[in-house]
N, C-alpha and C positions, 0 to 999 in steps of 0.2 A: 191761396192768399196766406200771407203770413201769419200763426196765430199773435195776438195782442201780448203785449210783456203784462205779468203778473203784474201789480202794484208790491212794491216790499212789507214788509209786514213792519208793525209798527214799532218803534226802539221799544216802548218799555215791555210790551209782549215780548220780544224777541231779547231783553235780559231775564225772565221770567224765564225762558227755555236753556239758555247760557247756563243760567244760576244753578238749573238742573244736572250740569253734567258734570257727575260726581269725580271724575279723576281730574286732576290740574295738566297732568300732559296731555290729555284727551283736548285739554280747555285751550292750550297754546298751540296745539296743532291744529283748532279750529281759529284762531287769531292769526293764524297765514292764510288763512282761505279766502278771505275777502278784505277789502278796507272796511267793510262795514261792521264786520266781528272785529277784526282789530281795535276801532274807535270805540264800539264795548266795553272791550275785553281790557283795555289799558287803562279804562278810566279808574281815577281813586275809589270814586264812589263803588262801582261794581266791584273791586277787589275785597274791599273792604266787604261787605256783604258778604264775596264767598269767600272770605277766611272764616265769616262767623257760624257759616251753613255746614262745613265741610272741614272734617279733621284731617288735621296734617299726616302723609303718609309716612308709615315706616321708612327710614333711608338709609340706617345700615346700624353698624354697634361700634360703640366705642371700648378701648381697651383702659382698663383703669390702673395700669402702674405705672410704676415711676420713670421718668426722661427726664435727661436735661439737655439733646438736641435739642431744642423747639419743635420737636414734629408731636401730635397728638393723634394716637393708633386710631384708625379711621378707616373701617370695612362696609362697602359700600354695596348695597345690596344686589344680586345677580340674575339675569335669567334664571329659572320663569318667574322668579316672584314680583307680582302683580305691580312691586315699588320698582322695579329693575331701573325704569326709562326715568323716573324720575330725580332717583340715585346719580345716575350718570348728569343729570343736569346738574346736579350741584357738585359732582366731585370735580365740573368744567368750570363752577365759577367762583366756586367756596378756597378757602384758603388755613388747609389745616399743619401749616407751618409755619407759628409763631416766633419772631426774632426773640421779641422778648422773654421767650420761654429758654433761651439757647444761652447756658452759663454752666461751667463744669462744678460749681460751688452748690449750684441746686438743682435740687430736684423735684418734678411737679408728677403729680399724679390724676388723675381725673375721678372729683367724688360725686358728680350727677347732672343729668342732662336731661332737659328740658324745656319747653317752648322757646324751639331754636336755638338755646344757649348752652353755653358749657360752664360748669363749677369746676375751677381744678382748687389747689391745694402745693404748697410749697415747701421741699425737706430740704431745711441745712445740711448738706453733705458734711460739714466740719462738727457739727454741733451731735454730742451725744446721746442719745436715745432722742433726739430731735423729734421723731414720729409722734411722742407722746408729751413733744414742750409745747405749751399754747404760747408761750414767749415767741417760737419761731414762726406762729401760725400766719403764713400770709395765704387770702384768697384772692383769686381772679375771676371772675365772668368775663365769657369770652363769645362773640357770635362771629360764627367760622361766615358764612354767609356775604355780612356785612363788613366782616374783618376789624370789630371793633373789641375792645375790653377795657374793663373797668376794674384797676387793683383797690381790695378793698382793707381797709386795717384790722388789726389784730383786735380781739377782743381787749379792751380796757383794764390796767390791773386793777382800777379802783371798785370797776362793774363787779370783778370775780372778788373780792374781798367783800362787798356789800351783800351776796347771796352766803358767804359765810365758807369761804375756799381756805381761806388765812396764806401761809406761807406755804404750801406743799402742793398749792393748785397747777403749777408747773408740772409735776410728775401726770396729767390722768390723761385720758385719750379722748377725743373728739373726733364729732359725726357732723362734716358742714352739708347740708343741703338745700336744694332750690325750693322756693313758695308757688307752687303751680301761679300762674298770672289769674286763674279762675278764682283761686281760695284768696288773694290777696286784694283782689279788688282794685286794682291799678290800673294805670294807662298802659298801650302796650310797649311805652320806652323805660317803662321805671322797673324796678323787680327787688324781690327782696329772698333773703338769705338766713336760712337759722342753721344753729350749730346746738347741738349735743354735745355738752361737758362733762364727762363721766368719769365718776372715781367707786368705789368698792362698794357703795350700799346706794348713791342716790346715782339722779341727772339732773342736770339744769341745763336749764334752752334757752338761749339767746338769738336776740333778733339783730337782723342789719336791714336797715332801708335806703334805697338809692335816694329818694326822696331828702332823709333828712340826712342821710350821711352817718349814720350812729348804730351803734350797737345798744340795746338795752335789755334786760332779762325780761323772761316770758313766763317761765311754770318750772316746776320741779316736780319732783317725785319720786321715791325711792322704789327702788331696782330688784330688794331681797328675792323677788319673787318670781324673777324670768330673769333668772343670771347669766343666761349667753349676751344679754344686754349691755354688758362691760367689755366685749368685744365686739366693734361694728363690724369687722370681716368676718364674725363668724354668722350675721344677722341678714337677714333680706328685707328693706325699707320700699315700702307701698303705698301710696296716695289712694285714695278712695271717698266720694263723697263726702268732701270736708274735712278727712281726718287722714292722719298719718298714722300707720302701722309699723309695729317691728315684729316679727316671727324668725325663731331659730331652728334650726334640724332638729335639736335636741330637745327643746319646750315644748310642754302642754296647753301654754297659754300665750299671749301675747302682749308688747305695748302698746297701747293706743295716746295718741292724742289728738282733743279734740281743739280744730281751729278757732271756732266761735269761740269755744270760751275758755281755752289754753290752758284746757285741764289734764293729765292724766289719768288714764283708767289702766288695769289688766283684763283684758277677756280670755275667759275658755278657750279653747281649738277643741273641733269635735274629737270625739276618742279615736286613738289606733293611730294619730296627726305625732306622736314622738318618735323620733329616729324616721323621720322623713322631711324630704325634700317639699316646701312651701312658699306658696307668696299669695298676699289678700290682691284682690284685679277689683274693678267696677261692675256688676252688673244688670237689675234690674234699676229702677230707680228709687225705690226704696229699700231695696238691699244691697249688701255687700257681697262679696265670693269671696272661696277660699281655693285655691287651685291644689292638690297636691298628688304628688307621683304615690303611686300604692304599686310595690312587686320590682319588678322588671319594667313594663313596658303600658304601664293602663294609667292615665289622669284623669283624678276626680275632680269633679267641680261642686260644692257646698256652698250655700247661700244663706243668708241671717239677716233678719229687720236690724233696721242700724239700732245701737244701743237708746237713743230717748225715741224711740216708735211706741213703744209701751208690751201690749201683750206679747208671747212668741219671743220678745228681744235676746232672752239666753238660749234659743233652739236654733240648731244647724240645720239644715234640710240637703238631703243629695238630689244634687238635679241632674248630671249629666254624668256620663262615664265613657273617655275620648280615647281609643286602643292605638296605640301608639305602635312603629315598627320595632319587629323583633331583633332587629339585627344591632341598637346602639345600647348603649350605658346612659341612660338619662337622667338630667338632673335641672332645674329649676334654677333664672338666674334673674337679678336685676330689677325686680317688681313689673306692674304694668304702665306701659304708655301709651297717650289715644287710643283707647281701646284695644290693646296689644298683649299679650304676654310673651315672654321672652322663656324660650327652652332650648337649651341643646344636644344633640347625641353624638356619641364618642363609638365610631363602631366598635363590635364587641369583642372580634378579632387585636386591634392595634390596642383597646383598651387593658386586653389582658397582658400579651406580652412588654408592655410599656407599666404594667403595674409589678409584673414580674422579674422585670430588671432593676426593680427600688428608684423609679425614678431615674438610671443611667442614664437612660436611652433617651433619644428627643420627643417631647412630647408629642402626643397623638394628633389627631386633627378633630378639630371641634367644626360636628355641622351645629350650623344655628339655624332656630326653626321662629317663626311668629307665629301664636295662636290667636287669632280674631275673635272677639268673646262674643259678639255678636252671633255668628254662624259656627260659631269653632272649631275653622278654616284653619288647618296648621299649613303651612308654606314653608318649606328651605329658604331662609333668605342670605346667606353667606358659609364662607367656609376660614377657619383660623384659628392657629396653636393653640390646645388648651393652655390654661395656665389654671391658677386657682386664684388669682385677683379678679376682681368682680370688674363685668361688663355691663354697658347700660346699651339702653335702646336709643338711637337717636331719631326723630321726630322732626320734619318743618315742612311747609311749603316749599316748591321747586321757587326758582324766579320765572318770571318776577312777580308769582304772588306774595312770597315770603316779604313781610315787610321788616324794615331793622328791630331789633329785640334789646339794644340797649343804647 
């Protein structure tokens, strides 16, 4: 005789098990297997849930110079890395060829990417030393994804004469970046945008909110004392429990600012940290990390109570040391994202003879690697021309967990 059919197990138990499986294409290949995962798996509510349980995976790097076809460099991650299948879903349904990007008069560059979204930045090609006019500064947010963007205006001249810029505020350079959606406290269609406006001794930081539509000043703080800081190409910018980091190759110390309370500080880097390659990453929850290349081929990992914990707050600690392969030229890029750092190697072979032709010769090939700070799982996740303009990580849910980001 036939055995009896199971009775199904019950919906909210059986979201309870859903909610558990930690990869998003693991999740959508179980939403073809039945109607009954599908009805799940598509509801708002259950998205919604595991977008909050589960970080968005690596999906590939973005290139950050300047274009003015509309295309935005978009290297999508590869076999074997763990993000490959998910990569591929979005490079099927994203759209990283903006019309409105496509004007022979300007040129846009990509200055940071973040919960799905994209920051780029706009050069008057006609306009001289443009790079460093806030006059020409126009931004965009853009979510390749959803296909949407939001142009945002220039800082205000009245805002930059009220922090006390006067008339020469046109010559300094600016750092635009994204407000993580965590540190900003927003919905997830609003987002907001600060810029760094930097001249010879200080900074000033200005805010923009989708919400109100406005720019207004945030905090200042003078620079004398980590002067690769008046150059953001030459800086690596890091997000970390609440606060924004600057660290340069060169410095012994760092910038910080804190969100709460829109202050500046400088902190220490532990010793032997000058003339190396650095970036601050997330990692316990009351500490921060320091990542940095020591030699040829060894990453260290250093950790610190965030500055108001109280005791221990100025001591470093080594906690990990990740031997890297022998064969590349390594070097530290782009800060961390979800849980990510971003490094890549330049084999050692094409690095030398491409360093020995001054530059002639076509550049090398850069592998790019993610290291998982959690496990400290380094993975190849793509392969693409060095340059020396900074690349960022890009981060989101496949679809259709991904929901719109502006």
């Amino acid at each position: 005789m036939a055995a009896a059919a199971q009775p199904d197990l019950p919906v909210d138990l059986m979201e309870e098990i859903l909610l558990r499986v930690g990869n998003a294409t693991d999740l959508i290949r179980a939403s073809t297997a039945c109607t009954s995962f599908h009805r799940i798996i598509s509801n708002g509510c259950f998205l919604r849930r595991f977008r909050s349980l589960h970080r968005p995976p690596i999906l590939g790097i973005l290139a950050g110079f300047y274009r003015n076809d509309g295309e935005i460099s978009f290297y999508p991650a590869r076999p074997p890395h763990s993000s490959a299948s998910a990569a591929r879903a979005l490079t099927q349904a994203a759209d990283f060829s903006v019309d409105s990007l496509r004007d022979p008069t300007h040129y846009w560059r990509i200055c940071d990417a973040r919960d799905g979204r994209v920051l780029l930045s706009r050069r008057d090609a006609r306009a001289i030393r443009s790079l460093f006019i806030l006059e020409y500064l126009i931004l965009m947010v853009y979510d390749p994804l959803h296909r949407r963007q939001v142009q945002i205006p220039p800082i205000p001249h009245d805002l930059l004469a009220a922090v006390g810029h006067g008339d020469d505020w046109h010559w300094q350079e600016f750092d635009p970046f994204l407000v993580p959606v965590a540190a900003a406290g927003m919905d997830d269609l609003s987002f907001q945008v600060m810029c760094n406006v930097l001249s010879e001794h200080k900074v000033e930081t200005f805010l923009y909110s989708s919400v109100t539509e406005e720019w207004r000043g945030m905090a200042s703080s003078s620079i004398t004392s980590c002067k690769s800081m008046k150059f953001p190409s030459l800086v690596e910018r890091s997000y970390a429990r609440g606060c924004f980091y600057w660290v340069a190759y060169t410095e012994t110390v760092m910038l910080m600012l804190d969100m709460r309370e829109m202050k500046f500080s400088i902190i220490d880097l532990p010793a032997g940290s000058k003339y190396r390659h650095k970036t601050i990453v997330e990692v316990m929850e009351d500490r921060i990390g320091l990542l940095i290349i020591v030699g040829e081929n060894t990453l260290h990992l250093y950790s610190k109570t965030l500055p108001d914990i109280g005791i221990g707050a100025k001591e470093w600690r080594h906690d990990h040391t990740i031997r890297l392969c022998d064969d590349y030229e390594w070097s530290l890029s782009g800060g961390a994202v979800e849980g990510h750092a971003f490094l890549y190697g330049i084999p050692l072979y094409e690095f030398e003879v491409w360093e020995s032709c001054e530059n002639d010769k076509e550049p090398p090939n850069a592998h790019c690697f993610t290291v998982e700070l959690e496990t400290l799982l380094v993975e190849e996740l793509c392969v693409l021309k060095f340059d020396a303009h900074p690349h960022f990580l890009y981060a989101s849910l496949p679809p259709p967990f991904a929901s719109p980001s502006i």
